[in-house]
MARDREN-440256 format. One record per residue (C-alpha): residue number from 1; residue in one letter; chain; z, x, y. Coordinates in Angstrom, 3 decimals, m for minus. Last residue first. Example, Ala and Ser with C-alpha at 12.3 -4.5 7.8 and 13.67 -1.06 7.14 Angstrom:
2
<site><marro>2</marro><voro>S</voro><mitor>A</mitor><pz>7.140</pz><px>13.670</px><py>m1.060</py></site>
<site><marro>1</marro><voro>A</voro><mitor>A</mitor><pz>7.800</pz><px>12.300</px><py>m4.500</py></site>
***
This chain:
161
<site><marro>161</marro><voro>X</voro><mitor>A</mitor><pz>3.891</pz><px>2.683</px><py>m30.239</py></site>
<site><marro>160</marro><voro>X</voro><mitor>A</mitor><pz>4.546</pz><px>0.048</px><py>m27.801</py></site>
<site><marro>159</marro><voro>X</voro><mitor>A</mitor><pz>1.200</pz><px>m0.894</px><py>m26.043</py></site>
<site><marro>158</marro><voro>X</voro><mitor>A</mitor><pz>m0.391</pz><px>0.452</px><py>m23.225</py></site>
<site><marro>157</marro><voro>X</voro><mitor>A</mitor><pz>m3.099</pz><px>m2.059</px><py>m22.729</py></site>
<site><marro>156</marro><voro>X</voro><mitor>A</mitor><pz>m5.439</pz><px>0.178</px><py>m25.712</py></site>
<site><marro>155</marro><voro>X</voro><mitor>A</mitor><pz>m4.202</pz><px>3.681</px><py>m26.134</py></site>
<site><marro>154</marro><voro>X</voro><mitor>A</mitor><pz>m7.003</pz><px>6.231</px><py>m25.512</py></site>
<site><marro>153</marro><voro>X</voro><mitor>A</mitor><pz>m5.364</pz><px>6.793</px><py>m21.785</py></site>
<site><marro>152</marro><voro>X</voro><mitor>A</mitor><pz>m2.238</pz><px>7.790</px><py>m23.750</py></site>
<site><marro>151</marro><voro>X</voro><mitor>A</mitor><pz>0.560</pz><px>6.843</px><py>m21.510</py></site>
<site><marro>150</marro><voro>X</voro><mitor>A</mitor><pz>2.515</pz><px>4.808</px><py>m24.569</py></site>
<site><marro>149</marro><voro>X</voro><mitor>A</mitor><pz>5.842</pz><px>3.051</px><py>m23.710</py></site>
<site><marro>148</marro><voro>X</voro><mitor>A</mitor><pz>8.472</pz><px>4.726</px><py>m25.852</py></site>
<site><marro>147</marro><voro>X</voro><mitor>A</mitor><pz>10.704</pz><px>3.815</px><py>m22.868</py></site>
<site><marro>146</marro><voro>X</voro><mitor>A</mitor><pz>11.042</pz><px>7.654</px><py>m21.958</py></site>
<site><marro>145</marro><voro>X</voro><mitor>A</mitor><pz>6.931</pz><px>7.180</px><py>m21.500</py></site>
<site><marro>144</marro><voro>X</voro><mitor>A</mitor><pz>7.927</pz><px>4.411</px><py>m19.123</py></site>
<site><marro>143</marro><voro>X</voro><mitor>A</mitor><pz>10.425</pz><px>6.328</px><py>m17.302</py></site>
<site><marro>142</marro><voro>X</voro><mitor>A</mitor><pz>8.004</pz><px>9.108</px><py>m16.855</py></site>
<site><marro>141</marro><voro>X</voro><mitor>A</mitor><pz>5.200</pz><px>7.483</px><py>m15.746</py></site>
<site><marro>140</marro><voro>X</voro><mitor>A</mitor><pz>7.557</pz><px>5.909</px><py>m13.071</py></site>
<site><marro>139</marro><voro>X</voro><mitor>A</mitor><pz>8.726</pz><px>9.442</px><py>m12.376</py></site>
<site><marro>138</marro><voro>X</voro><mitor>A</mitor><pz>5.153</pz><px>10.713</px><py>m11.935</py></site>
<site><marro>137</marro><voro>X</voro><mitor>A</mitor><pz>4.383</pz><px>7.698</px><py>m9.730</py></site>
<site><marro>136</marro><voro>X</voro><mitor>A</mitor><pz>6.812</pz><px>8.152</px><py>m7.096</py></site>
<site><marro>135</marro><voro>X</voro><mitor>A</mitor><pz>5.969</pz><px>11.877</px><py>m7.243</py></site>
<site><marro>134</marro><voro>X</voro><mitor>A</mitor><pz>3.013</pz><px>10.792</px><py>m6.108</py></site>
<site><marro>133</marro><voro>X</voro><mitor>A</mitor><pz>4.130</pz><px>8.816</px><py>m3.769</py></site>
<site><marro>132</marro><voro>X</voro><mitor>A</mitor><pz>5.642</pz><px>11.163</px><py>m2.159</py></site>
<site><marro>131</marro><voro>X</voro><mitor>A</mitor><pz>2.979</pz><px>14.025</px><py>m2.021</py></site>
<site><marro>130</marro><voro>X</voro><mitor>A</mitor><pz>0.667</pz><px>11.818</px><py>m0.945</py></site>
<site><marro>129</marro><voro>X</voro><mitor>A</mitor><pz>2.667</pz><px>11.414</px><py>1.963</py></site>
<site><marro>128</marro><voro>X</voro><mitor>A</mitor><pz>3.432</pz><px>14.924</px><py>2.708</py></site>
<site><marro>127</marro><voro>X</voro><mitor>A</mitor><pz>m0.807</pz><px>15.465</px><py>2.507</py></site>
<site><marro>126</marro><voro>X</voro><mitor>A</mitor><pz>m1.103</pz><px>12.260</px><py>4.683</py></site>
<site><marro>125</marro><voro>X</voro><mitor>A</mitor><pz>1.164</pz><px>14.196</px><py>7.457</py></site>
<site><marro>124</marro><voro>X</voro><mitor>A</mitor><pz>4.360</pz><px>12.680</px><py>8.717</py></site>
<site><marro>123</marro><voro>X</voro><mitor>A</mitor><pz>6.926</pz><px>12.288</px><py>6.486</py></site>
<site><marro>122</marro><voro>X</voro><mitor>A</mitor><pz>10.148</pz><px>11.202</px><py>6.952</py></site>
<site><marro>121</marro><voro>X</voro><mitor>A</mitor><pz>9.414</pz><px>8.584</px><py>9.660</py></site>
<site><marro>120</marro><voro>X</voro><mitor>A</mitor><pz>12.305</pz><px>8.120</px><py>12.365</py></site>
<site><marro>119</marro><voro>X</voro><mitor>A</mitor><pz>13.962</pz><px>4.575</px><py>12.177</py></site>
<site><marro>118</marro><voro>X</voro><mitor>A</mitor><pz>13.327</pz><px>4.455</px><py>7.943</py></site>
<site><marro>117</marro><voro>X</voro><mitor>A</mitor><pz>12.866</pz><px>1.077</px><py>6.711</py></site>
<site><marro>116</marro><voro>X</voro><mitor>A</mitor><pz>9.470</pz><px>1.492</px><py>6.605</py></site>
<site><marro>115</marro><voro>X</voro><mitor>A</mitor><pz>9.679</pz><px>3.854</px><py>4.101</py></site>
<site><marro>114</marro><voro>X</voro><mitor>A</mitor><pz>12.014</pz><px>2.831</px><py>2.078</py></site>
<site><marro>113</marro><voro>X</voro><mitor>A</mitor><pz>9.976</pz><px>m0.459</px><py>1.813</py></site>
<site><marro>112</marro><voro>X</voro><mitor>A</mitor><pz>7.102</pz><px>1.439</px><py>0.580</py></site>
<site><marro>111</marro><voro>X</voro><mitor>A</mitor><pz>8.713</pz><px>2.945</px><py>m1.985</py></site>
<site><marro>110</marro><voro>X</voro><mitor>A</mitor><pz>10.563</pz><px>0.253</px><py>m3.273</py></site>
<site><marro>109</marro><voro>X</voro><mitor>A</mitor><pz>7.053</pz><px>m1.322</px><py>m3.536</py></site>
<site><marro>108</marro><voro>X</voro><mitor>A</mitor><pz>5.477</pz><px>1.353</px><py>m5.035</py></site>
<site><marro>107</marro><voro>X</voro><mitor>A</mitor><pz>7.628</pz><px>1.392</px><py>m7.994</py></site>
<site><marro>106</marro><voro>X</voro><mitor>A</mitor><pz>9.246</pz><px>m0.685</px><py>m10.070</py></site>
<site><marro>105</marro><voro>X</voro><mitor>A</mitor><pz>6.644</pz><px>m3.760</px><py>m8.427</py></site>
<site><marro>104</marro><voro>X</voro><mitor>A</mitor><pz>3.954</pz><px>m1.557</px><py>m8.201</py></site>
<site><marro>103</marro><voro>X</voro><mitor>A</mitor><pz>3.988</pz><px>0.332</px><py>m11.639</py></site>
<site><marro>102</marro><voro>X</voro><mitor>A</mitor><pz>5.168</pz><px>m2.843</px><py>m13.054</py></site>
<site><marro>101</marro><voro>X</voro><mitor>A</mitor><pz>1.573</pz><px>m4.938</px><py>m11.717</py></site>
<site><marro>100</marro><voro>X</voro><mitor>A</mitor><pz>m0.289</pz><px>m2.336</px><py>m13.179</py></site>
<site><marro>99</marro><voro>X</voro><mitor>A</mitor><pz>1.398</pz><px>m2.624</px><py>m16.366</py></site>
<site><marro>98</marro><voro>X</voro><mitor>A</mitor><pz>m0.977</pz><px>m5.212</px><py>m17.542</py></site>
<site><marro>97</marro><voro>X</voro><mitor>A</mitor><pz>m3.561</pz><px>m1.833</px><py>m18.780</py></site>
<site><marro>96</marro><voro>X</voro><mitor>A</mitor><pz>m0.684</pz><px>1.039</px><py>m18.748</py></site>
<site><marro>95</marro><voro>X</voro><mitor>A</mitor><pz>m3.497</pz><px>3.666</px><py>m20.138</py></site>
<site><marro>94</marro><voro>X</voro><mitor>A</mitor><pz>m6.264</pz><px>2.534</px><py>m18.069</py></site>
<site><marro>93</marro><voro>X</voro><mitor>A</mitor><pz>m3.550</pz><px>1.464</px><py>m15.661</py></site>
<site><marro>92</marro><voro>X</voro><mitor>A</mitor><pz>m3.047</pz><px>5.157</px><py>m15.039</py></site>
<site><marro>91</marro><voro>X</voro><mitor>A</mitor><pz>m6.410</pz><px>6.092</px><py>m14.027</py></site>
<site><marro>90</marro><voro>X</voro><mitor>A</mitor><pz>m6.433</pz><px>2.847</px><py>m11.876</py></site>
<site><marro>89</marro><voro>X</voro><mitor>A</mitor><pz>m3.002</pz><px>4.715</px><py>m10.046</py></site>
<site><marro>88</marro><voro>X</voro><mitor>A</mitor><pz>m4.897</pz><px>8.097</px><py>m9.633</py></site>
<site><marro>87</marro><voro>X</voro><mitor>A</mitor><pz>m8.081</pz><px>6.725</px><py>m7.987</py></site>
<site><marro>86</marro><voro>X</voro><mitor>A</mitor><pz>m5.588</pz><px>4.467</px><py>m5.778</py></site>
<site><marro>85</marro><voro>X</voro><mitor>A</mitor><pz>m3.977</pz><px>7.652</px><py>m4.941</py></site>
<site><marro>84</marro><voro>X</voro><mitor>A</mitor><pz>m6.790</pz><px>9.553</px><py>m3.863</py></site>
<site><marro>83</marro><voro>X</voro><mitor>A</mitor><pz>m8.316</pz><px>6.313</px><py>m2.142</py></site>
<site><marro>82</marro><voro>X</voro><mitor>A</mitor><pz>m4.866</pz><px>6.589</px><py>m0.233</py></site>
<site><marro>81</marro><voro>X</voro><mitor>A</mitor><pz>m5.367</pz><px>9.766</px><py>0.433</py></site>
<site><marro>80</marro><voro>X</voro><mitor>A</mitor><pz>m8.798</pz><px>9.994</px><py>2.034</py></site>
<site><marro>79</marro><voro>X</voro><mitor>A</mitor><pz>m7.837</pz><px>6.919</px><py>4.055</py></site>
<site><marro>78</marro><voro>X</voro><mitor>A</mitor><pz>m4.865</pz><px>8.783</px><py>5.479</py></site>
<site><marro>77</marro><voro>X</voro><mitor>A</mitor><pz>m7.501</pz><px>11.860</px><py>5.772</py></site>
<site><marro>76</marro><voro>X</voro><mitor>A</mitor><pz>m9.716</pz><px>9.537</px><py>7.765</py></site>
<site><marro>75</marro><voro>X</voro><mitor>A</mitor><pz>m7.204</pz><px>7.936</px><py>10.051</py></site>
<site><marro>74</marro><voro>X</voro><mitor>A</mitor><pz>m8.412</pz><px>8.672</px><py>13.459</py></site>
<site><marro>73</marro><voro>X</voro><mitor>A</mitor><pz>m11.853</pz><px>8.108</px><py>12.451</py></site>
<site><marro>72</marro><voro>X</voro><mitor>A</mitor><pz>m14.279</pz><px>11.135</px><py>11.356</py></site>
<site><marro>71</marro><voro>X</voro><mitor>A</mitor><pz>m14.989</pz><px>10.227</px><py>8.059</py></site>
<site><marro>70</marro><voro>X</voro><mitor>A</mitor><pz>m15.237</pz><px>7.270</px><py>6.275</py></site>
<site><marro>69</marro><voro>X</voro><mitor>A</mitor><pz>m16.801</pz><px>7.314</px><py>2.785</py></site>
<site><marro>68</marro><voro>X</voro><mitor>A</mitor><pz>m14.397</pz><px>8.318</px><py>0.779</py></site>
<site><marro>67</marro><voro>X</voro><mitor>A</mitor><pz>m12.497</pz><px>5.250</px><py>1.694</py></site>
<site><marro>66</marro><voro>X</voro><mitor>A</mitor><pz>m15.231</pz><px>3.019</px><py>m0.614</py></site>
<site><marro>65</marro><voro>X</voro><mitor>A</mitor><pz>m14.618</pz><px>4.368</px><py>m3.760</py></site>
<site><marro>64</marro><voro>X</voro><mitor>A</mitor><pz>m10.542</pz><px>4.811</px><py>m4.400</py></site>
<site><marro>63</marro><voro>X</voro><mitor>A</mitor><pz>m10.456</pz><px>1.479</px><py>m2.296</py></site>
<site><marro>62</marro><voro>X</voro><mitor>A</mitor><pz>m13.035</pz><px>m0.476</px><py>m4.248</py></site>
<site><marro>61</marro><voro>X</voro><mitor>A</mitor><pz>m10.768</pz><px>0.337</px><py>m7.352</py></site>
<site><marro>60</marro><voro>X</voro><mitor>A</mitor><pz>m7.637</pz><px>m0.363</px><py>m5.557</py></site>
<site><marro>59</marro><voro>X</voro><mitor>A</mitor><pz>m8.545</pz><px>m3.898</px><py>m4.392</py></site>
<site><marro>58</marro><voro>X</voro><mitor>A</mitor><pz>m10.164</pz><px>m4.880</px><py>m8.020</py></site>
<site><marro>57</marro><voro>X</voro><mitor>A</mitor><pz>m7.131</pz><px>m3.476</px><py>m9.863</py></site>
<site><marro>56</marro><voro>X</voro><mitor>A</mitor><pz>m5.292</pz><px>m5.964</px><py>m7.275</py></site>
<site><marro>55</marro><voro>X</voro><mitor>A</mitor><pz>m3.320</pz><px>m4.744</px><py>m4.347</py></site>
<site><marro>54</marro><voro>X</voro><mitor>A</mitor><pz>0.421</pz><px>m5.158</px><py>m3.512</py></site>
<site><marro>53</marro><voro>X</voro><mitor>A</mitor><pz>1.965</pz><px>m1.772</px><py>m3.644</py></site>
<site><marro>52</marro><voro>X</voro><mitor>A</mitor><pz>m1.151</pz><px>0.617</px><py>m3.443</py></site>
<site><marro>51</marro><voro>X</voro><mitor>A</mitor><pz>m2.270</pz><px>m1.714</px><py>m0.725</py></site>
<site><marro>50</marro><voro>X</voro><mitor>A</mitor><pz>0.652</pz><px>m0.747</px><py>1.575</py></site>
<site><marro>49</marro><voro>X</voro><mitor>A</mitor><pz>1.682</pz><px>2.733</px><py>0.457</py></site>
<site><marro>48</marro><voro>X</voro><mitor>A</mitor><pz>m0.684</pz><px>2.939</px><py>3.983</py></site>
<site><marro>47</marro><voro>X</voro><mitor>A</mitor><pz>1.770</pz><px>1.290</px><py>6.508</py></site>
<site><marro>46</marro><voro>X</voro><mitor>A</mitor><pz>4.461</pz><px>3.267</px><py>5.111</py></site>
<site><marro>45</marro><voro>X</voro><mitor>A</mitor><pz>3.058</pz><px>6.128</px><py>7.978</py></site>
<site><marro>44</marro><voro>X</voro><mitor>A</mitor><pz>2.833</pz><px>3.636</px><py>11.038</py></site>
<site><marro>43</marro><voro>X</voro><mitor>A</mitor><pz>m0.399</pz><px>1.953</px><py>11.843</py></site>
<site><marro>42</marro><voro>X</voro><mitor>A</mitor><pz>m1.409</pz><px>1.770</px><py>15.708</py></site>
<site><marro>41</marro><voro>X</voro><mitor>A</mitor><pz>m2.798</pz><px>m1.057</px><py>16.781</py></site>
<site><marro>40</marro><voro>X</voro><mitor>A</mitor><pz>m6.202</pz><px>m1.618</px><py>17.825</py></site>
<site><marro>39</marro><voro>X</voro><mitor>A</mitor><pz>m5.791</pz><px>m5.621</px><py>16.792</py></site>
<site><marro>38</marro><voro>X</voro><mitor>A</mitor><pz>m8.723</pz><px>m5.065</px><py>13.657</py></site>
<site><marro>37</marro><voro>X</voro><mitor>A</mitor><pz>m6.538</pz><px>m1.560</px><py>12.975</py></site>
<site><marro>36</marro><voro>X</voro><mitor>A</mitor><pz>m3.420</pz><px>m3.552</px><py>12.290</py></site>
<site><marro>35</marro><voro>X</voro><mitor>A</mitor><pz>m4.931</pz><px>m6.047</px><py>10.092</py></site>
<site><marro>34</marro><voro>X</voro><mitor>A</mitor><pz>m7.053</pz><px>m3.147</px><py>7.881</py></site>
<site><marro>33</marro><voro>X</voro><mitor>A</mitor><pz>m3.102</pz><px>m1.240</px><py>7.754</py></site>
<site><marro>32</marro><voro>X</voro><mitor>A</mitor><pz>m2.147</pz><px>m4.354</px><py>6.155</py></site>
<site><marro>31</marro><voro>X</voro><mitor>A</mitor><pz>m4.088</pz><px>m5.795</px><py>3.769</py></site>
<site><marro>30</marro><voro>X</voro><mitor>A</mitor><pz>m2.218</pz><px>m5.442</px><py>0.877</py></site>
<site><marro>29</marro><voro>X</voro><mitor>A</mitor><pz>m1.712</pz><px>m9.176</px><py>0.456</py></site>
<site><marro>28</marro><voro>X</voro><mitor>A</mitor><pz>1.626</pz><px>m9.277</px><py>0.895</py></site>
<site><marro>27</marro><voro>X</voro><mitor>A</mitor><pz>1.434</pz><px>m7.254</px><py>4.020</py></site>
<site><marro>26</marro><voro>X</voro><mitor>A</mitor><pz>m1.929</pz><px>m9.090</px><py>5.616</py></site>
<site><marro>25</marro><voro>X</voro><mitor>A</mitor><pz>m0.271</pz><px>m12.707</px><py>4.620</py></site>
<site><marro>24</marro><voro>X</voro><mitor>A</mitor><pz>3.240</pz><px>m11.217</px><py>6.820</py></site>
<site><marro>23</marro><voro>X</voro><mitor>A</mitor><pz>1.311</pz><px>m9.975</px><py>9.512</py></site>
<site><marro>22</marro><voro>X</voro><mitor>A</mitor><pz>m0.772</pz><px>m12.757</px><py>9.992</py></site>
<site><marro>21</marro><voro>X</voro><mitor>A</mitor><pz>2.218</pz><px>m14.783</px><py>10.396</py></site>
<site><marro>20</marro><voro>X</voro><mitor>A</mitor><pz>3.698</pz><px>m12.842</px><py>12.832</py></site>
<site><marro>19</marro><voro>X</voro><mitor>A</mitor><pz>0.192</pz><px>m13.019</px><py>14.478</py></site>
<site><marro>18</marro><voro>X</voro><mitor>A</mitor><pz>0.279</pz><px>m17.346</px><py>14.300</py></site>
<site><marro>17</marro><voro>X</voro><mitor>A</mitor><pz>4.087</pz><px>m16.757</px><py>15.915</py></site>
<site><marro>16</marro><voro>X</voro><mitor>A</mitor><pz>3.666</pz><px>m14.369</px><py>18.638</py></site>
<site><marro>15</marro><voro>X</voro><mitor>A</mitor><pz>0.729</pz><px>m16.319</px><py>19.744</py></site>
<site><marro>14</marro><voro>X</voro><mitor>A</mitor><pz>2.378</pz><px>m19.786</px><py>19.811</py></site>
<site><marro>13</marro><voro>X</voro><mitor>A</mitor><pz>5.113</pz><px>m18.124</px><py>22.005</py></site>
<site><marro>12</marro><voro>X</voro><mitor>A</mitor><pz>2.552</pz><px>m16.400</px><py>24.156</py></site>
<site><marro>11</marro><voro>X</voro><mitor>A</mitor><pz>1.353</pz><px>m19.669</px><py>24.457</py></site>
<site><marro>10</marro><voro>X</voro><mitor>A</mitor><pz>4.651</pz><px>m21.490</px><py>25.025</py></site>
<site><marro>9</marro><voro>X</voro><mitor>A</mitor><pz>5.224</pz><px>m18.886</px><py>27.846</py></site>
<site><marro>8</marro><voro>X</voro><mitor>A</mitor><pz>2.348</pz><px>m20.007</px><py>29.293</py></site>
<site><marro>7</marro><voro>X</voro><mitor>A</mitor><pz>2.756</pz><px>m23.742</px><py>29.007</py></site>
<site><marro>6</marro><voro>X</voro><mitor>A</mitor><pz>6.154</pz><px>m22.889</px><py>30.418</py></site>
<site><marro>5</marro><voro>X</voro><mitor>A</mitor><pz>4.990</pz><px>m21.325</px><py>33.597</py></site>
<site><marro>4</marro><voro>X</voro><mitor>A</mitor><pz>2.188</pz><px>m24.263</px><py>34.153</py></site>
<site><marro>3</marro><voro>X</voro><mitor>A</mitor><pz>5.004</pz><px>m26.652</px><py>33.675</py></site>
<site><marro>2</marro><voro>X</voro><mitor>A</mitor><pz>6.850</pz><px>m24.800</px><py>36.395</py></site>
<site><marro>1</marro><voro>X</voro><mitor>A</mitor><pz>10.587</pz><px>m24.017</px><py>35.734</py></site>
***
């Protein structure tokens, strides 16, 4: 083999692996779907329970403001139900308070594995999606309010009644 064919393959190589671990910062980090759409990519369905799993209050409240605002990209109703749903889930950590990190661990993060485990996507429209996760979310309500945990958004940090 050439040197100047395995300098390029060591490139690509190189490449591969500095994007791989892009990918992997941008997923833990929430970041994912704004990663994939910097490359042009495309940005699969479980792409988007991304930053409801792994974002901070901080992330999800400029989400539920800020994704209101863009209209007419390819994605615009994904992004107009994820900021739904981030909307929904800082509602809910009024009332949970530290149990924002639960809700995504118990949660959002199963879901969104699920998903992307899947070979053929389940759902395919945002409103389907929405639907999912929010369902997600009732039941996770659910199991805390079954755990005598309180859901009362008047309740300070959610604690035990």
């Amino acid at each position: 083999m050439s040197p100047w064919k395995r300098r390029r393959q060591d490139d690509r190589a190189d490449l591969l692996c500095r994007e791989f671990v892009e990918d992997c910062g941008s997923f833990l980090g929430g970041r994912l779907v704004e990663t994939l759409e910097a490359r042009k990519a495309s940005v699969p369905t479980w792409a988007w329970t991304n930053q409801l799993a792994h974002g901070s209050m901080e992330e999800l409240r400029l989400t539920s403001l800020e994704e209101r605002g863009r209209r007419g990209d390819e994605y615009w109703e994904w992004r107009e139900g994820r900021s739904y749903l981030a909307t929904l889930m800082l509602s809910s950590a009024r009332s949970f308070g530290p149990l924002l990190a639960l809700q995504q661990e118990a949660a959002l993060i199963p879901l969104e594995l699920t998903l992307a485990a899947q070979a053929v996507p389940g759902i395919c429209t945002p409103t389907d999606w929405v639907a999912q996760v929010e369902a997600v979310l009732r039941l996770h309500r659910d199991t805390l309010r079954a755990m005598n945990l309180d859901v009362d958004p008047n309740t300070q940090n959610g604690e035990r009644q």
